[in-house]
Structures are given as structure tokens and as C-alpha cells.
Residue, then its C-alpha position, 0 to 999 in steps of 0.5 A: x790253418x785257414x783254407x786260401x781262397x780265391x775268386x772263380x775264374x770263367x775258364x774254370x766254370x764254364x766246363x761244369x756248366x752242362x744244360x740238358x737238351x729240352x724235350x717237349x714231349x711230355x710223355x717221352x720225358x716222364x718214362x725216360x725219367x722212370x728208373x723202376x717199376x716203382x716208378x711206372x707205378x707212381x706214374x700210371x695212379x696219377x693217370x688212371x682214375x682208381x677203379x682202373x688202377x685199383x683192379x690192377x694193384x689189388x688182390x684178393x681179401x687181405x691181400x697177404x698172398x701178393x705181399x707175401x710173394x712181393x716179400x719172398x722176393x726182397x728176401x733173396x741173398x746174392x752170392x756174387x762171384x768174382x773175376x770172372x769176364x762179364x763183359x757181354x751177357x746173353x740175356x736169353x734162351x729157349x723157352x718151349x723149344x723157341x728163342x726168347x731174348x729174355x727169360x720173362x714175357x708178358x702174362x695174360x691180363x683181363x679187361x686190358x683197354x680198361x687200363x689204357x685205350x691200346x690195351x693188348x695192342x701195345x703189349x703184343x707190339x712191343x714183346x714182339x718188338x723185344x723178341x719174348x712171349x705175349x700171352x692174350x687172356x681169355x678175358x682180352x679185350x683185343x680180337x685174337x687175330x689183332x693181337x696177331x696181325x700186331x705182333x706180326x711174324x716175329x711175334x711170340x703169342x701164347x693163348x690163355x684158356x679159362x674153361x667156360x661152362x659151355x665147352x664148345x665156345x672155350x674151345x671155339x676160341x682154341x681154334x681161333x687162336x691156332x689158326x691164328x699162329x699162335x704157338x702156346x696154350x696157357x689153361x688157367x686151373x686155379x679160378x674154379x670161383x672169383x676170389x673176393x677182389x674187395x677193392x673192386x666191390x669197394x670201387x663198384x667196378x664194373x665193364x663197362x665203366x659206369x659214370x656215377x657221381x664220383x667217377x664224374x668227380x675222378x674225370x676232372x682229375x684224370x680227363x686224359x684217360x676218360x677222353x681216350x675212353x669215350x672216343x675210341x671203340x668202346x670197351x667190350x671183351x675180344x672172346x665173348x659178347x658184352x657185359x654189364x656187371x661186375x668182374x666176379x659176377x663175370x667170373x662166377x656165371x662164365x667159368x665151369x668149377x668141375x674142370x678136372x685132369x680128365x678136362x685137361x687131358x681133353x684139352x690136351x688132346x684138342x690142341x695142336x702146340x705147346x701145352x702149360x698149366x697156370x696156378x700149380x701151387x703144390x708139388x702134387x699138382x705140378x707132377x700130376x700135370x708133369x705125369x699127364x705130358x704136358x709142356x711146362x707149369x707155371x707156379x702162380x698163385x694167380x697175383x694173389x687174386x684169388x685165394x688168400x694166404x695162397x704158396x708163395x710161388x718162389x718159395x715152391x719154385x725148388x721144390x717143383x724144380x727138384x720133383x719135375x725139372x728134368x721132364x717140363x719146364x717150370x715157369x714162375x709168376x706173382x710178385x715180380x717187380x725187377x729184374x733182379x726177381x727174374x735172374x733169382x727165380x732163374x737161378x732156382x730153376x725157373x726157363x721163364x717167369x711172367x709180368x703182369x702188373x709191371x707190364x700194366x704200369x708202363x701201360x697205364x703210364x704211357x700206352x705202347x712207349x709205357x710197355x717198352x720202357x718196362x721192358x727195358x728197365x727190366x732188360x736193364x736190371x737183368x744184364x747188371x744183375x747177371x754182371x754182378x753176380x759174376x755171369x754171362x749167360x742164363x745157362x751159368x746162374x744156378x741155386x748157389x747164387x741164391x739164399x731165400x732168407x726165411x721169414x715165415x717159418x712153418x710151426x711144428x705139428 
């Protein structure tokens, strides 16, 4: 039987026809075209010349710990419950003994302003502005008391300490952070050396930026990055004095390789808030510093920049919960990249768990709004996550939402 066939008539066309708005913002209209981390990320290497992005994207040597962590992640089986009322979801909890609106924040980052002109500035602006924590790295590139005045009241600023060789200036910058409000100190344990970040050695990545024959070549690809360089304050770290040179170079001349429990319990003693330890990668480690009273630790392997074929931070997260979760809190990073990773390491126990690279593609791919469109994709994938799987609140997600599949297995001894 043939199909009868008419011609369209206009009353019946002309509701389908639906022209968008135009927008002539260039920048609003590529982020709010950006539906994924994926997506920032796409974004921001066309923006950022590849020595930036690459010391962002990459890792230390083969680069198997990043993937490996990014792979426990796409790993995960979700166990949805149904018919249950989901139609408000609180996304948020206590994290140290404050409110966060959401179970992630913003992990310290090195040589930021590398990244975008506004560097950590946009960072804090915008985590103040969702109501979660904004770590400044020791290696900042924003004033202690500037991220603070930007961040304003409402914000949440957590300080994160790498131990100098010279003691008395680590601790100088403890000082200025207390006074400067900030509530939480992050001691970094797990860079007693520079891992071998082999795309920078590749890409003579160095701070400042030196122009050679090829970084003039990537100006012409990317001038809208090299003009806010060269016109805005030039590049130099927020804690220590200039330098000239690559960043493990940096590393290895500042940071002290005989730090200790003893320097941590020292630590300790020195400053007047919260307390967590970052780079526990064993559950040893994660009830030594439990048994030393401290506030919480976070299961890093440091974004695989550091030592290679490292734990897989997820993959110890209910074995750390188990051991120590009743005394601290345990938080979790390395590998994130949706919100979806967020509600799963939720589930298996994590209060908080940090972004880093997801944090650095908005940043790179459009400055402060590039942050805050992070923020809320992954605000986004959080609430959808916990709606489908059945939850309403953080409290009610626990380990039987979740199967970490296994796909590397230890051999028998």
C-alpha cells in the first residue's frame, strides 16, 4: 500500500521553525556549548600554546599512573535504586567541620597564571561563588592575601605546604596564610623529588616562558594567550622570589627530601586549623597520620606527576575508609573528570574529593567564566547521578551503589 502524500501547508510548518537567539559573545557561546570536561578540554588546546597545556595534561614518565586512575574510574558499576522521591537533591555536606555545597572543590595548582592570565584569581572567584573549597598551591602564582581578598567572606581557602629545605620560610608562608583566614592546611608528602614530567623536558618548559623559534612559530596560533602574557603583570610565583629554569629544577633545589612524621607532627603543632595530609597512597601511611591526630588525608598519587605506576587512589579509597574513616575524614583525587566520579568515590566512603585538570580546562578555555562552567557541569552530572541512582541527599549513597569492575588483578605470590 503506497504512503498518500500531500503538499506541506504553512500553518503546519511554520511552528517547527525555531531560530535561536544569536549571541556575539564568542566566549559565552563556546562554554555554554561545552557539555563535558571532554569538552573544556578540546577547547582550552586550542587556546593554550603546547608547552602550557602539555604541563597541565601530562604526567610523570609513561604516564600509567594518570591512565590507570582515569580507567578505575570508567570502571564503576551503578547499582540504581527505584521509586524512590528524588525530586530535590542536596548536593552538599560538612567537610572539616564547615558546609561545602558540594562534595568536590578546587585542588591546589602550580604555575597557574601559566595557564590563563587570571590564574588563581579565577579559581578562588568562582569556588566562593559555588560555596566549596579553593586550595592555593605553595607554587601559586597569586599573593596568599589576593586570593583571599578575592574569595572575600564567603570563601572557603585551604593552604597547601610543600616543606622547603629552609624551614623558617615554609613556615613564613603558614603564618601568612592564618592570618590571612585561611582555615585548612594541605602538607603535600609524596614530592621528596621532581617526578620525571617528560613532556615538559620535551617541550623546554620553563618559568617564565621562553620564546625560541617555536614558541614564536605557536604565537601566531594561539596570540590571544601570548597577548594576555606580555601585557599583564609578568609571571612570577606568589611565595618565593623569581626563577629561571625548568619546574623539576625548581623542585629538586627548593623542596627538603628528609621531611618526616617527626616534621609533620611539627607541623602540626605550628598551625592553628584544620590539618590533612596529601599523597597517602598506602593504608599504613593513612593510619600513621590518623594515629598522629590529624584532620583528614587525601588519597592522591599527586595526578600521576610524580611517581609512575603509583596506587590507584579509588582503588584504595575502601580499604583507607575501612581502616581509618571512623577517627578522620578521608578525601580523594587523581583521575576526576565527571561528576559521576564524584558521587562514586562518595559512595565508597570519600567526605571530599578534589579537581585539578577539570579545574585547569575551564581555566584555560575561558578564565573565570571557563571556571564556573566547570563547576556547574559537574554540579550538573552530580544531581543526575544521585537522581538516578535513586538518592537525595550525599548521606544516603553508600558502597552498594557501587562495583569497582577489575581489570588489573594482583598475581599470586
Amino acid at each position: 500500500m503506497s504512503t498518500k502524500r500531500q503538499f506541506p501547508r504553512p500553518h503546519d510548518i511554520l511552528p517547527l521553525i525555531r531560530f535561536k537567539k544569536p549571541d556575539f559573545n564568542a566566549k559565552r557561546r563556546r562554554l555554554n556549548a561545552a557539555l563535558t570536561i571532554a569538552d573544556l578540554r578540546a577547547i582550552a588546546k586550542k587556546r593554550t600554546p603546547r608547552a602550557a597545556f602539555d604541563y597541565t595534561e601530562g604526567a610523570a614518565e609513561g604516564e600509567l599512573s594518570l591512565a590507570r586512575a582515569r580507567q578505575a574510574f570508567e570502571d564503576v558499576e551503578f547499582h540504581p535504586a527505584i521509586l524512590r522521591d528524588v525530586a530535590k537533591v542536596d548536593t552538599g555536606w560538612d567537610v572539616l567541620g564547615k558546609r561545602s555545597a558540594l562534595p568536590f572543590g578546587i585542588a591546589p595548582t602550580g604555575f597557574t597564571r601559566m595557564m590563563h592570565t587570571e590564574g588563581e584569581t579565577a579559581g578562588a572567584g568562582a569556588a566562593a561563588a559555588a560555596g566549596i573549597p579553593f586550595a592555593l598551591s605553595t607554587m601559586g602564582t597569586t599573593p596568599i592575601e589576593e586570593v583571599a581578598q578575592v574569595g572575600g567572606p564567603a570563601g572557603r581557602h585551604w593552604f597547601q605546604l610543600y616543606m622547603w629545605k629552609d624551614r623558617d620560610r615554609s613556615m613564613a608562608l603558614v603564618e601568612r596564610a592564618a592570618a590571612a583566614g585561611f582555615d585548612t592546611l594541605l602538607v603535600t608528602v609524596d614530592v621528596p623529588v621532581a617526578g620525571a614530567r617528560l613532556r615538559d623536558r620535551r617541550n623546554g618548559f620553563a618559568i617564565p616562558p621562553a620564546i625560541t623559534a617555536r614558541t614564536f612559530f605557536d604565537m601566531a596560533r594561539k596570540p590571544h594567550w601570548w597577548f594576555d602574557m606580555l601585557t599583564t603583570e609578568p609571571l612570577s610565583f606568589a611565595s618565593l622570589n623569581r626563577w629561571s629554569g625548568t619546574v623539576a629544577e625548581l623542585l629538586d633545589t627548593m623542596f627538603d627530601p628528609t621531611v618526616d612524621y617527626a616534621d609533620l607532627a611539627w607541623i602540626k603543632e605550628q598551625w592553628p586549623g584544620k590539618l590533612v595530609v596529601k599523597g597517602v597512597q598506602t593504608v599504613a601511611d593513612a593510619k600513621a597520620c590518623a594515629d598522629l591526630g590529624v584532620d583528614a588525608v587525601t588519597l592522591s598519587n599527586h595526578g600521576g606527576r610524580q611517581l609512575d605506576r603509583a596506587p590507584i587512589p579509588f582503588h584504595l579509597l575502601p580499604r583507607v575508609v575501612q581502616e581509618v574513616g571512623k577517627d578522620i575524614e578521608v578525601h580523594l583525587d587523581t583521575g576526576i573528570m565527571s561528576g559521576a566520579d564524584v558521587v562514586a568515590s562518595v559512595a565508597l566512603g570519600a567526605r571530599y574529593t578534589m579537581i585539578g585538570r577539570a579545574y585547569l580546562y575551564g581555566l584555560m578555555a575561558g578564565g573565570r567564566e571557563g571556571v564556573d562552567r566547570t563547576i556547574a557541569i559537574l554540579r550538573e552530572e552530580v544531581e543526575r547521578t544521585m537522581r538516578l541512582l535513586g538518592v537525595a541527599t550525599l548521606e544516603e549513597l553508600e558502597p552498594g551503589h557501587v562495583t569497582q569492575l577489575q581489570r588489573l588483578v594482583p598475581r599470586a605470590a
